[in-house]
N, C-alpha and C positions, 0 to 999 in steps of 0.2 A: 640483349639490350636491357639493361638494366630499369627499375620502378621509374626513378627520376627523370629516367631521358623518354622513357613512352609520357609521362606527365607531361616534359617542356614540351615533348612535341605536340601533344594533342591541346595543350594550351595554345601553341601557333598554330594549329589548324583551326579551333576557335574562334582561336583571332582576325585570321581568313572570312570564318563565315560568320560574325559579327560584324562583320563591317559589309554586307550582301555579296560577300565573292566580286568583289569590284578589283578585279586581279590590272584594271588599266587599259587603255584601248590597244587595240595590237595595232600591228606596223604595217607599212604603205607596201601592200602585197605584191610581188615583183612585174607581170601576174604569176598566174602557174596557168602552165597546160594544163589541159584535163589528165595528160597520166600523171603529171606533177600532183595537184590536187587531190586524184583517186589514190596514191602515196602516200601520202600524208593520211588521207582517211581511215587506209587502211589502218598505216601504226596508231593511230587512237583505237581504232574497234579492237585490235589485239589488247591493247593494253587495258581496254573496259573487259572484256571478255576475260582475260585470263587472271585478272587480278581478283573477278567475280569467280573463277572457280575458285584458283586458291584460297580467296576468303569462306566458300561454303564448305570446301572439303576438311577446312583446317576447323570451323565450326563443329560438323558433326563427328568428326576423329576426336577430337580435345571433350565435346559433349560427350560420346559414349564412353571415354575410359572412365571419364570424372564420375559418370552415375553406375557405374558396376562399381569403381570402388568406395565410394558412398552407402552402396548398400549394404555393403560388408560391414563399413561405419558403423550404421547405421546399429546392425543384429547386435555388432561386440560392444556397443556403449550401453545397450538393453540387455545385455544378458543372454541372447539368441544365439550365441554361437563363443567358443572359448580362445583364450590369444591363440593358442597353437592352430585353432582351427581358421582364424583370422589369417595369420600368417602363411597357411598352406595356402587357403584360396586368393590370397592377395597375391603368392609368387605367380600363378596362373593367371590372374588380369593384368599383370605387369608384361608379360606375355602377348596375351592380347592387346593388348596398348600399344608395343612395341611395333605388332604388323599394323597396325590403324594408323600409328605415327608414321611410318612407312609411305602412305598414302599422301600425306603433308610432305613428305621429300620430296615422292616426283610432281606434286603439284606444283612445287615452289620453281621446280626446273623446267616444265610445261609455262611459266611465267617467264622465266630467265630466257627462255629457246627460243620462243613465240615473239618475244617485245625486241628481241633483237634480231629476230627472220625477217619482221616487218617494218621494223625503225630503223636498223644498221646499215640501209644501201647509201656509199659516201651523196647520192645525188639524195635522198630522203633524210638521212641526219642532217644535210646541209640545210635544207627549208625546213625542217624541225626548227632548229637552232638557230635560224637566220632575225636578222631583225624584227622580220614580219611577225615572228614569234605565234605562229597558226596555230597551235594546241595550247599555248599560255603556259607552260611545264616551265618558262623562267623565270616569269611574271610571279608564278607560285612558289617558286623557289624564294623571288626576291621577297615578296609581301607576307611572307608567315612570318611574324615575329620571332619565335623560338627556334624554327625548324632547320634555316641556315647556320645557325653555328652548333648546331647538333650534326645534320648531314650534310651541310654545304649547299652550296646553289646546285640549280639543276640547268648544268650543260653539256648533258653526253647522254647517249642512251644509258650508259654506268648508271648515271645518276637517276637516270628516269624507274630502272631496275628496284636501286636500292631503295627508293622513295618504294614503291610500288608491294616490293616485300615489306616493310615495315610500318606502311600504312594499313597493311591488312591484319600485320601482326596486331597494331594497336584497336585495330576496329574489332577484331575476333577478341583478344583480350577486355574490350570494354562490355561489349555483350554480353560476352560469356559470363563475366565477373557479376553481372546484373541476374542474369539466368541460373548462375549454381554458384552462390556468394563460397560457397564451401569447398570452391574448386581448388584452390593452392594447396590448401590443408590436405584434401582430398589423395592428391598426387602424391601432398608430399610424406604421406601416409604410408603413400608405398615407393617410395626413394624416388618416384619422378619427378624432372625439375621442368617447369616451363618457360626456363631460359632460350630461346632460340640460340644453335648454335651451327657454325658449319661443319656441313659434310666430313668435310678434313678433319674435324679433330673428335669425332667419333672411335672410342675404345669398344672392344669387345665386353660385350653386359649391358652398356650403358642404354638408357631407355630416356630419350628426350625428346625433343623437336628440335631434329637437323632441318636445316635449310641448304639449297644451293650456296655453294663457295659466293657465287656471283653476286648474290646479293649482300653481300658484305663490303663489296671493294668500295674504298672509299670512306669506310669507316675508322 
């Protein structure tokens, strides 16, 4: 995703929590049984729980390459080490970034497996998705400003996914960028790019941040 579309988005998210997350009252509950209700519960605690890992693993994976090659940075702009010797230990942290990055795949897929183990049963999407609108995931769709004509409203588990991988991309991205201002540069010092991209179009060499296919559909 490109600079532009992490900004609109995180401008409608903003715009969400600028006005107190007042996403609307939700709707006149059908009722639910209690396994109806524990159903529902569950695919919210998945979707907090695995979007909080993917956010932490994607944190300190993206943190440790940026500060090994930082330090490299750091010796060859002072004089401490020569380009040739730059370049030798920069191909070996590219290396190392590449198994770290690794880590940020199956997370993203540990997201994609989990939110759809616990959200996709057709009786649990339906009361997801029903008017009663019990976790508000259309409410949020509707009321972000910028966010619908970026990723569309949110009425599928798809959507709930793809929202889910690229909310944490922008939240990991905004941190990070606060934390090691010098991280793009960093990377891109040594040819990695921090374009999210999917699994599928991963070549041999290349050293990025794949994601699951899954979280892309819809885009």
């Amino acid at each position: 995703m490109g600079v532009w579309l992490k900004t609109l988005f995180v401008a409608g998210v903003l715009g969400v929590l600028t006005a107190g997350c007042d996403l609307g009252p939700t709707g006149t509950p059908p009722p639910l049984s209690k396994a109806e209700a524990t159903a529902v519960l569950n695919c919210q605690s998945a979707i907090k729980f695995w979007s909080s890992h993917f956010v932490a693993v994607k944190i300190a994976s993206l943190g440790d390459c940026a500060n090994k090659i930082l330090a490299l940075q750091v010796q060859l702009e002072n004089g401490l080490i020569t380009q040739a010797q730059f370049d030798q230990k920069v191909a070996k942290q590219r290396s190392d970034c590449d198994k770290s990055f690794k880590l940020i795949t199956q997370a993203s897929t540990d997201l994609v497996n989990q939110i759809h183990r616990n959200c996709d049963a057709p009786a649990d999407a339906g009361l997801i998705f029903s008017s009663y609108d019990p976790l508000q995931f259309g409410a949020l769709g509707a009321n972000s400003p910028s966010a619908p004509a970026i990723f569309g409203p949110i009425q599928s588990v798809e959507d709930i996914v793809r929202y889910e991988c690229f909310g944490g991309e922008i939240l990991v991205d905004t941190g990070v960028f606060y934390q090691i201002p010098r991280l793009v540069r960093s990377l891109d010092a040594a040819g990695i790019s921090t374009e999210p991209l999917p699994i599928s179009e991963r070549n041999p060499g290349d050293v990025a941040i794949f994601l699951n296919d899954d979280c892309f559909i819809g885009l």
